[in-house]
N, C-alpha and C positions, 0 to 999 in steps of 0.2 A: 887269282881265281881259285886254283887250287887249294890255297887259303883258307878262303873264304866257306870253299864246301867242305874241310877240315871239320873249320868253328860250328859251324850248321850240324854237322854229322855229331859231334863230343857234342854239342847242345842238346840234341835231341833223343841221345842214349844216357846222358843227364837224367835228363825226364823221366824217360821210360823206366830209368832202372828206380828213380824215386818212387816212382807211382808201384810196380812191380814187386820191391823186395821186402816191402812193409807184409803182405800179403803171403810170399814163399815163406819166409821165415815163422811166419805165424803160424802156417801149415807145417811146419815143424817144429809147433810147440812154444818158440818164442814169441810170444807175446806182448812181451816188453819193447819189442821194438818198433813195433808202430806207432807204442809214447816215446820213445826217443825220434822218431820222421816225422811227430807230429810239431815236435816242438821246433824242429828241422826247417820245416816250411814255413812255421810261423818266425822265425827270425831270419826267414831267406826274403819275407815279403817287406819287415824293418830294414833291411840291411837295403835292401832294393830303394825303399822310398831317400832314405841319407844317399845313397851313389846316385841320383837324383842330383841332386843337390853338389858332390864332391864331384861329378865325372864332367857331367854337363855344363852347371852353371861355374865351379872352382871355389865353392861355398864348406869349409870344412868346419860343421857344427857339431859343439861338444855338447848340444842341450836338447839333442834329438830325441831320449827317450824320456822327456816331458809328454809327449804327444803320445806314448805307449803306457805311459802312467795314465793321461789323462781319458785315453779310452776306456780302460782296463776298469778304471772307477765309473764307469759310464754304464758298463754292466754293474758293478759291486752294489753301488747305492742303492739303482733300484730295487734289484734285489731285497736288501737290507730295507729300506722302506716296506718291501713287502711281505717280509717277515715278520718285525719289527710294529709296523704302525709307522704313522705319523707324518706321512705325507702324499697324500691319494696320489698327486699329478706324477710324481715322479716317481710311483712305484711302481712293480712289476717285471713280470717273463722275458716279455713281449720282445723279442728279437730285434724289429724293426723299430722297437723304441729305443733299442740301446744304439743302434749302427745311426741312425739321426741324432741323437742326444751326441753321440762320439765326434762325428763328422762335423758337426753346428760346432763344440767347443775347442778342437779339435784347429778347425779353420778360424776362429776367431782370437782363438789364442794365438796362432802360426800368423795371420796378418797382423793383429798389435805390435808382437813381437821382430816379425820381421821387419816391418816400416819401421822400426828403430836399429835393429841389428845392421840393415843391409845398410846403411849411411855409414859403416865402418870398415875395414877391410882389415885384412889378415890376422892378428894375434888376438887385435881388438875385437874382432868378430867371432872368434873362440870363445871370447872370455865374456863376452856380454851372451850370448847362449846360453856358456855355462850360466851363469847366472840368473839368467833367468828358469833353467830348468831346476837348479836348487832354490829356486824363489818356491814353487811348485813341491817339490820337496817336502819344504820346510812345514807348508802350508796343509800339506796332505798330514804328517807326523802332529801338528797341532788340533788337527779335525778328532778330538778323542770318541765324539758320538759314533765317526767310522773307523774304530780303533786305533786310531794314533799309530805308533808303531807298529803294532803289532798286526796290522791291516784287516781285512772282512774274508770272509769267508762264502764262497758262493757255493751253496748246495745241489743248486740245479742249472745247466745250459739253458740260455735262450733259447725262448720258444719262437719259430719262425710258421704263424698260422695266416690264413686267409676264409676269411667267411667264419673263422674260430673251427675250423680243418687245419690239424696240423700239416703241413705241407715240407715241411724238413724237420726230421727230427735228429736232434745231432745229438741229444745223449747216447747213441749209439756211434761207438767209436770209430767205426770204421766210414759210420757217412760222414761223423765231424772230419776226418782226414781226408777222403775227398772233399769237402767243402773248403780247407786251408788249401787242397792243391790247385783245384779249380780257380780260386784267388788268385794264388799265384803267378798260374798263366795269363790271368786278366790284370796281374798289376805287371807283368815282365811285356803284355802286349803295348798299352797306355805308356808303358815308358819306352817301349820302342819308337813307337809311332811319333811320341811329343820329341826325341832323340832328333829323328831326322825329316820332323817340319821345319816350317818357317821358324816359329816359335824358339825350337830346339837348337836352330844353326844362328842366331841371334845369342842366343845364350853363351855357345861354343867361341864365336865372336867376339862377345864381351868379355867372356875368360882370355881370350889373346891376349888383345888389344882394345880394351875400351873404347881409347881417345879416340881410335880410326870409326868403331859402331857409332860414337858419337857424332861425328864429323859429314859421317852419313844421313847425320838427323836420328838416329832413333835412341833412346834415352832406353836403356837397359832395365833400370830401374822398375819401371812396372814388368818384366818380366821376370826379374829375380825373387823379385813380390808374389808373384802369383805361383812360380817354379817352390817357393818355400812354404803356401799352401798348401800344395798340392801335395808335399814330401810330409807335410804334417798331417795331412786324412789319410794318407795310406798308411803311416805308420801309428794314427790313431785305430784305426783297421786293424793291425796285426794287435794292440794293445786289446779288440774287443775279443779276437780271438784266442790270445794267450789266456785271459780271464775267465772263457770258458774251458780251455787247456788245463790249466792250474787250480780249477774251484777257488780259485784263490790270488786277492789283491792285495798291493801294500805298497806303503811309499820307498819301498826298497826297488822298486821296477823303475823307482826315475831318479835315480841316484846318475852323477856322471861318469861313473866307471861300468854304466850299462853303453851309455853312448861311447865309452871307449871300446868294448867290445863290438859293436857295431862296426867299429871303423877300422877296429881289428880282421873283422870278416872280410870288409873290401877291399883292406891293402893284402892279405892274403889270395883272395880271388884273384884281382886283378881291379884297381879302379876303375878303365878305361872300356871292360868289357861288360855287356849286358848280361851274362853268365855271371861275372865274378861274383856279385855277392854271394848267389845262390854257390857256388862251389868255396867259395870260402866259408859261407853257413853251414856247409858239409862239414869240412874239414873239421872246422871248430868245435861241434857236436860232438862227431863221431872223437877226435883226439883227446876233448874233456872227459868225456865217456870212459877211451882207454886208460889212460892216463891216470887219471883220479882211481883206478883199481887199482895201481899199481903204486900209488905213492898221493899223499894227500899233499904234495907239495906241488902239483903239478902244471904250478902257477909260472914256474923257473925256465921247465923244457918249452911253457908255451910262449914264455919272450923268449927265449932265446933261437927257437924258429920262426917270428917274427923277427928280430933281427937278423936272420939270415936271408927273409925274404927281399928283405931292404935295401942290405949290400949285397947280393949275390942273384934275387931274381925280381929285376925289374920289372915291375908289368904284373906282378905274382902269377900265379900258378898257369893263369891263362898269356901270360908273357913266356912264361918257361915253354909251354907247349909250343907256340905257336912257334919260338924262334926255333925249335930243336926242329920240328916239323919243315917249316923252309931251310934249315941247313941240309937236309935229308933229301929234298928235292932239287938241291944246288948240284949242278953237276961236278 
């Protein structure tokens, strides 16, 4: 019990101080640091949808930031249509055109590919992922109309209007930040809530022991299906938002050493914890951040404390707390 109001307590000074020191700091001048929380939350909400997928169902996909590519270009194009010319339907500002455009390919891509993927398990399942997220890749670098390599450029944030009344305007930075943090509460609630339903303990289930959910009658299967949807609109979600983060798309954002970092976050966090991404998405900011001032090699210190997390803190960061915390309350 005591535990329990530990994890709830570090969760919720989390928050607070997320939401809080983007704003102190800026009151003294740094500025900068509300693009570095901003870019914070939006890869806490990525990291969020894969531990989805890794904590829950025991799904560890290397092809996950397909889906943050594939948002990301969901803003770019129309944009660039609407710059550009050349094609009415799919050009434009318009917010809620990009976040439907996103979501629609988003899920349709994540069910094709799942209903092939999930018919395989472990290494095979990594590797057919990957694969399919450098299919995506490849395909984005060949598109030279939206710059090929070199990806598009967005000048302006979605517009999010009603009645053609702007009703969110997020080129202003401090509401686009609330608007990523807000998300992220509503994507940390939807995976709670789906955690520990029905839905959620069938999944946990099937990560056991299959044979036994099976035996019971219920075929997993349509639910790993639908849990690998659902991990692909949110993290097509965080791709609409990085897009407007960045002014800037490219087939570099679905490369699969993005998906490794992703999964870098959550074994840092902790997998098992609804927190951990989000504080392993901390960590990994803020340490790239330091790090990279100090040495542009800073690729070395950062496996080599991933591997220390491995062999030494099981559970990562929210493993380390929590055991040191009940050894402290042990008499």
């Amino acid at each position: 019990m005591r535990s329990q109001i530990f994890h709830k307590f570090g969760a919720a000074l989390l928050l607070l101080t997320l939401l809080i020191v983007p704003f102190v700091m800026s009151y003294f001048g740094k500025t900068f640091w509300l693009d570095i929380f901003t870019r914070l939350i939006i890869l806490s909400i990525a990291a969020s949808s894969l531990s989805l997928l890794l904590s829950v169902a025991g799904l560890a996909s290397f092809g996950h930031a397909a889906y943050i590519g594939l948002g990301a270009y969901a803003v770019g194009i129309p944009v660039y249509f609407e710059t550009y010319g050349g094609n009415d339907f799919l050009a434009g500002y318009n917010g809620w055109w990009h976040l439907l455009l996103a979501v629609s390919v988003c899920a349709l891509f994540a069910l094709v590919t799942g209903a092939i993927s999930l018919r395989t398990r472990g290494v095979h399942f990594i590797m057919i992922t990957m694969a399919f997220s450098q299919m995506i890749f490849y395909l984005l670098v060949s598109l030279e109309e939206f710059g090929g390599d070199d990806g598009l450029s967005v000048d302006l944030r979605s517009e999010f209007a009603l009645l053609d009344t702007v009703v969110l305007d997020i080129e202003e930075p401090w509401i686009f930040y609330l608007l990523c943090y807000v998300l992220l509460l509503l994507v940390l609630f939807v995976i709670s809530r789906i955690t520990h339903s029905h839905f959620g303990r069938v999944l946990n289930a099937a990560r056991q022991n299959e044979q036994r959910v099976r035996a019971l009658g219920v075929n997993p299967y349509g639910y790993r299906l639908f849990a690998f949807v659902l991990a692909g609109v949110i993290a097509g979600l965080s791709g609409v938002l990085y897009a407007n983060y960045a002014y800037f798309v490219s087939p570099g954002m679905v490369e699969w050493t993005r998906s490794g970092e992703l999964m870098f976050m959550i074994i840092l966090g902790g997998v098992t914890s609804l927190f951990g991404p989000l504080i392993g998405a901390t960590c990994f900011v803020l340490l790239e951040y330091f790090l990279s001032r100090w040495t542009i090699f800073w690729h070395l210190p950062f496996g080599l404390l991933l591997l220390g997390v491995v062999l030494f803190g099981r559970g990562g960061i929210v493993g380390l707390l929590t055991r040191r915390r009940r050894g402290e309350l042990e008499p």
